[in-house]
Structure formats: structure tokens, C-alpha cells
FIBAPA-675212 format. One record per residue: residue in one letter; x, y, z of N, C-alpha, C in turn. Coordinates in steps of 0.1 Angstrom, whole numbers, plus 5000, padded with zeros to 4 digits. Atoms other than C-alpha are relative to their C-alpha. Layout:
# residues N
AXYZXYZXYZ...
This chain:
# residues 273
X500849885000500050005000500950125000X499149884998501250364991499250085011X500749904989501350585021499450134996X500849875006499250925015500450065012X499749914992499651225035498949955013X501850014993495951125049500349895012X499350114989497750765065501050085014X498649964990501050945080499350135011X500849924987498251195097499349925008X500550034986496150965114500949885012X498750024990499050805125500750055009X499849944990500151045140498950035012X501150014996496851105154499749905012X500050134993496750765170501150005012X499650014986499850815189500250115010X500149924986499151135207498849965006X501449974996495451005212500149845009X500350164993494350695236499749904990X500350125008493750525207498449924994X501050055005490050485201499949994984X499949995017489450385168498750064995X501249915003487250595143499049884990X500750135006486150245123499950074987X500349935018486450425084501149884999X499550085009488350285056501550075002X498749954996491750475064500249915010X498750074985492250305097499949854995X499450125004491749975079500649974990X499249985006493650045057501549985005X498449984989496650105083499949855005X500050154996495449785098500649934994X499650105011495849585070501549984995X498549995004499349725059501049985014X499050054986500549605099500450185009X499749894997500749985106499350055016X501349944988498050005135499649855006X500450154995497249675157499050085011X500849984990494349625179499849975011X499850034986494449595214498749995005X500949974992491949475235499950015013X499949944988490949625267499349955013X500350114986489949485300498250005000X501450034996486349615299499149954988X500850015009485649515264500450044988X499449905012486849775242501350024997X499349985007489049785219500350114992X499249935002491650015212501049994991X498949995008494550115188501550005004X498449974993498150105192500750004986X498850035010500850215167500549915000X498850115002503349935154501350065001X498649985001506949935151500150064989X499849995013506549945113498950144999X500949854998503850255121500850145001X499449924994506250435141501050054987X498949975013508850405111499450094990X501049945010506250515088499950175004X500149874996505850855110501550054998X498649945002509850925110500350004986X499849965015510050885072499550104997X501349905004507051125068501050125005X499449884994509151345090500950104992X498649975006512051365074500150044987X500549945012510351395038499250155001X500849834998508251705051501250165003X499149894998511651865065501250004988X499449945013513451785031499250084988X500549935013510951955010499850115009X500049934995510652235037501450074998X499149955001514352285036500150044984X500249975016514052304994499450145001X501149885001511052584998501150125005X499249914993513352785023501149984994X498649965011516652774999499450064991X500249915012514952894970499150095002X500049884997512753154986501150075001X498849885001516153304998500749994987X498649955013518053254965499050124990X500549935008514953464949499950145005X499749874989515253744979501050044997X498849975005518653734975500350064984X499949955012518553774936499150144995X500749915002515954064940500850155004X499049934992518054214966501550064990X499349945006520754224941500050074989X500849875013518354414913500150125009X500249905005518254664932498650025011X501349934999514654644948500549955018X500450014990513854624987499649905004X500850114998512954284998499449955014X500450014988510654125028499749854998X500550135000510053755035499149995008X500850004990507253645051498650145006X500449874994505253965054498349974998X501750015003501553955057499350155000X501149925002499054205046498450024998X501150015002495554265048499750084987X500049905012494154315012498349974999X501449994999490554425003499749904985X500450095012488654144980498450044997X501949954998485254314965499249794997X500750105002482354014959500349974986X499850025013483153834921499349895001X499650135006481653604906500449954981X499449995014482853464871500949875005X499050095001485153154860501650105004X498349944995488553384861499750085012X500549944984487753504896501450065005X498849914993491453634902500450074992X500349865007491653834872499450105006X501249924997488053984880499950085015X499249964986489554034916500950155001X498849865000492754234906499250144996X500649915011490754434883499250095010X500349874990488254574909499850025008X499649934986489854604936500350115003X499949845003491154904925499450105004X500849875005488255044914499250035016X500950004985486054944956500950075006X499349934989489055094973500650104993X499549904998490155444976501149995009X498549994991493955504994499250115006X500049874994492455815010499949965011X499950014989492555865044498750085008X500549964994489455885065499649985016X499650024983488055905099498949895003X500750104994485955665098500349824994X499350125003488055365082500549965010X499750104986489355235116501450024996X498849955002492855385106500449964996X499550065006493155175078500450084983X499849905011493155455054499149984984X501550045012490355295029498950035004X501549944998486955465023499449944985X500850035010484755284999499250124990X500449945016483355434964498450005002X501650034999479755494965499749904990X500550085013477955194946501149885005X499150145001480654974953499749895008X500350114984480354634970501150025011X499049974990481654585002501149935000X499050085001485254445002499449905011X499950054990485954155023501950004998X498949954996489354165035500949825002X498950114994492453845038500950054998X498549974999495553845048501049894992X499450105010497653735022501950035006X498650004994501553635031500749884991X499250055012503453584999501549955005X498550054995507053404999500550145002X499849905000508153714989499450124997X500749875005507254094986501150114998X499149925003509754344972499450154994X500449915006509954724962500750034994X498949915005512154944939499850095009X498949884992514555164954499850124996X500149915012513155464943499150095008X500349874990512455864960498450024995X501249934999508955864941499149854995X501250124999505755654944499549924993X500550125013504255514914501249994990X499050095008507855374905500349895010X499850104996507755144931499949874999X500050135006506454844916500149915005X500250144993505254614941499849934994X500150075008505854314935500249845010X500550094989504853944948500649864992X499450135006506953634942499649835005X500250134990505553274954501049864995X499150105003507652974956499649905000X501150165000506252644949501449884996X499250135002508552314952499449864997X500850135002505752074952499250044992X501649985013503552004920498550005010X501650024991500451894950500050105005X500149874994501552264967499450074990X500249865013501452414932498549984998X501050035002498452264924498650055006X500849944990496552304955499650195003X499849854996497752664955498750144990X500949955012496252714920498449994998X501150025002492752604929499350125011X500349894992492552914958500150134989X500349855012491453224931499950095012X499349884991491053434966501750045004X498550014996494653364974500850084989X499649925014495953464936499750145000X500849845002493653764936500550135011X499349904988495053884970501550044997X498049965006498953844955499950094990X500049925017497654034921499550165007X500749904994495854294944501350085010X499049884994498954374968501150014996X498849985005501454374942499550084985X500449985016501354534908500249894992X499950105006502554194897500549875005X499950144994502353844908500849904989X499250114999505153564903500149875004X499950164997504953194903502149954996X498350065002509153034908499349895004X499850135000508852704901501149915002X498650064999511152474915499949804995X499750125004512552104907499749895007X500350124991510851714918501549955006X498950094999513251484934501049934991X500350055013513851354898500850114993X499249865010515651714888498850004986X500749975011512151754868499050125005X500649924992510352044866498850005001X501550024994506952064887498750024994X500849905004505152234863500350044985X499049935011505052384828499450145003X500649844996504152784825498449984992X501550015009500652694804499349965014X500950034990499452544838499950105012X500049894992499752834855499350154997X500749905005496853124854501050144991X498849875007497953414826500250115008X500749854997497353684848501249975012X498650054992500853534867501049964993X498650055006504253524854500449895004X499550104996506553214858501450024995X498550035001509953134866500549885003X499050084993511952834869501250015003X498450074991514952704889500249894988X499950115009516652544865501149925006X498850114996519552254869500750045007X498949984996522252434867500450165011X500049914984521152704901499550134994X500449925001519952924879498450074998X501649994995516453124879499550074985X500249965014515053144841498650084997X501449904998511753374832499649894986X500850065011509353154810499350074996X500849925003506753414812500050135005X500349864992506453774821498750025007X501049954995504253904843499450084998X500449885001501754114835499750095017X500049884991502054454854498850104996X500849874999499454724865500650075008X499549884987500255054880499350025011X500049974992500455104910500350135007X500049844996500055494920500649985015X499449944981500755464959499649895003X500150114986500755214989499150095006X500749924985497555295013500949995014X499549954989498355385046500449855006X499850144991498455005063500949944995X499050075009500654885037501050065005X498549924997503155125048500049975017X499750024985502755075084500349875004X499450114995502954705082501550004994X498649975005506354785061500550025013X499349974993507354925087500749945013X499650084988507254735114500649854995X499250115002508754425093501650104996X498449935003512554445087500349934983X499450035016513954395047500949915005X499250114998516254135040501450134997X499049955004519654295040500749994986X499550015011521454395008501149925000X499050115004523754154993501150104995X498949875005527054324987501049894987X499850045011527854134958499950064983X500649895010527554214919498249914999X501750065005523354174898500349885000X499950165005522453834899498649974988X500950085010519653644876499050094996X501049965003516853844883500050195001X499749865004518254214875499450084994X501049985008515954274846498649955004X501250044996513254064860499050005012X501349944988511254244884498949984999
């Protein structure tokens, strides 16, 4: 039997819990493959107990979740790092709250970028809760998530609508990529707090890549990681302008710290902001 993520969780499951069993097709499943034995209990009932061959099953899982974790976290930083030495301002990890009006429609993260725009005003009022957005008469009402891209970068630059936010996500797993690509709020919120959203594709176990750029919405550039450590552009991104950062955007900048500049010469992604 191939293990699934769905096994190596209720396996784990099993051994923080006493062990009652839930009687589905997953736990006999585990049964059957010697992964989970039944114990019976003094008053009747029967109970679960991991195996040996269970327990092994959980430490492989481990150890495959912290080598594709350590993948994700190298090539985030080699794409921070190579932004860093374009030139722009970079931030890992940074979360922002972005306004999403009601859409419906098949391209839903297009239809998203598009009018978001138009529902939110940057002005600053007093009755926005000091977030610096006042809705458009007529418009629906945003709803709001916090989207927290691999990366978020700015150009280095004394005036506003050349800054050119910009939103890079890192994908190592085809089932991450995949999964990632079926959330249209998610997309819509990267296309909404950047002027241009970024898919970096990285390599299976296999040195194959995850992904081609056709499977990936147009309304998102792509990059791969190729072989030999370098970072190639299959597709450009399309860019909207971006006039100014509202007020929250700037205050959560603030309070995060940039990645320090690399004192090195341009690397890969110099032209491709």
C-alpha cells in the first residue's frame, strides 16, 4: 500500500490519542498494511496501538516533510537574494490585509485584481478604523484576507508610482502548486497587493520540473529554477500600476525588517522584476 499524507496523519493521530478507533476505511487500511494493531481492553473495548512498522512510517514522513521544507526555504532565499541584488527592497514572510470586493465569474482572480482598485480608495478617512480605505459609492463591500506571499519586494526609488510592488510565490511541490492554483481568493490577493504576481517554480526529486508555465493562470508570470542553480523567466508578468501604497501597507512595512542587501555584483533576476 502507498502511504498518502491522509495515513501518516492519522497515524500520528493515533499516537498522541488513547487510541479509540474511528472504524472508516483509512484506519483499515493502516490495519491491513500492519501499521496499527488492535488491542483489546479489560472492559471490552478495543483500542488502537501504533506498530513498530507504524512508528517507522511516522519518521520517514518526517523527514520527507523537513526535506521539502528545507527546498521551499533555499529557494525562497536565492529569489530574495537575487531581488535584493536588482536593486529592489525585499521582505520574507510579510503578511498583509488586502481588500477582495464580491466576484463571481470563471477567472475570479483576474475579476478580483481588476476591481479592487476600482472598491478601494487609498484616502485617508476617519471613519476607516485607521486603515486608510473609504469605499466608492455603489461599490460592493470588500471583504478583506491576509495574504502572506513567499516574497514581497519594492524598487528603490524617492517617488511612488515607480515602486512596483511586486509578489513572488515559491512552489516546490506539483500537489503545493496545484493546491495553491485552485484558491482564486489567494491569487487575487497576490495580484491585488502587488502590481505583479510571480509563480518560481522549483524541481521534483527527479531534477524535473513541477510544472510547465501553460498550467499556470495568465494573469501570473512564471519562473523556473533550472539544473544548473539558475532562475530562468518562461513568462512575464503582466503589470498594473500602481500609483501609491495605502496607509496599512506602509505601516505594516514598517514594522517588518527587509532582507539585508547582498554586497555582491546583479544576479539572475536584475531585469526581472
Amino acid at each position: 500500500m502507498q502511504l498518502t499524507r491522509r495515513h501518516t496523519q492519522r497515524l500520528r493521530q493515533m499516537l498522541r490519542s488513547a487510541g479509540w478507533p474511528m472504524l472508516d476505511v483509512l484506519e483499515a487500511e493502516l490495519l491491513t498494511a500492519g501499521l496499527l494493531q488492535r488491542v483489546p481492553g479489560s472492559a471490552g473495548a478495543e483500542t488502537l496501538r501504533v506498530t513498530d512498522a507504524g512508528l517507522a512510517a511516522i519518521a520517514a514522513s518526517a523527514v520527507s516533510n523537513r526535506a521539502a521544507l528545507s527546498a521551499h526555504e533555499a529557494l525562497v532565499q536565492r529569489v530574495a537574494t537575487e531581488l535584493a541584488r536588482a536593486g529592489r527592497i525585499v521582505w520574507r514572510g510579510l503578511g498583509l490585509r488586502v481588500p477582495l470586493p464580491p466576484v463571481d465569474g470563471s477567472n475570479q482572480a483576474t475579476a478580483l485584481a481588476g476591481q479592487a482598485p476600482l472598491a478601494i480608495n487609498s484616502e485617508v478617512s476617519e471613519d476607516d478604523g485607521g486603515l486608510g480605505e473609504t469605499m466608492v459609492p455603489g461599490a460592493p463591500k470588500a471583504r478583506w484576507l491576509v495574504a502572506c506571499p513567499d516574497v514581497f519586494s519594492l524598487r528603490h526609488t524617492s517617488v511612488e508610482a515607480y515602486l512596483q510592488p511586486t509578489v513572488h510565490e515559491i512552489k516546490v511541490s506539483r500537489a503545493d502548486l496545484l493546491g495553491d492554483l485552485k484558491r482564486p481568493d489567494k491569487r487575487a490577493a497576490y495580484l491585488q497587493m502587488g502590481g505583479a504576481c510571480w509563480y518560481v517554480l522549483g524541481r521534483d526529486a527527479k531534477g524535473r520540473a513541477i510544472a510547465s508555465p501553460e498550467e499556470v493562470p495568465p494573469e501570473c508570470g512564471v519562473m523556473q529554477w533550472e539544473a544548473d542553480d539558475r532562475l530562468a523567466v518562461l513568462r512575464p508578468a503582466p503589470r498594473r500600476t500602481v500609483e501609491r501604497l495605502p496607509f496599512h501597507v506602509w505601516m505594516a512595512l514598517a514594522r517588518a525588517t527587509p532582507l539585508p542587501p547582498p554586497e555582491d555584483e546583479q544576479g539572475d533576476l536584475a531585469v526581472a522584476d
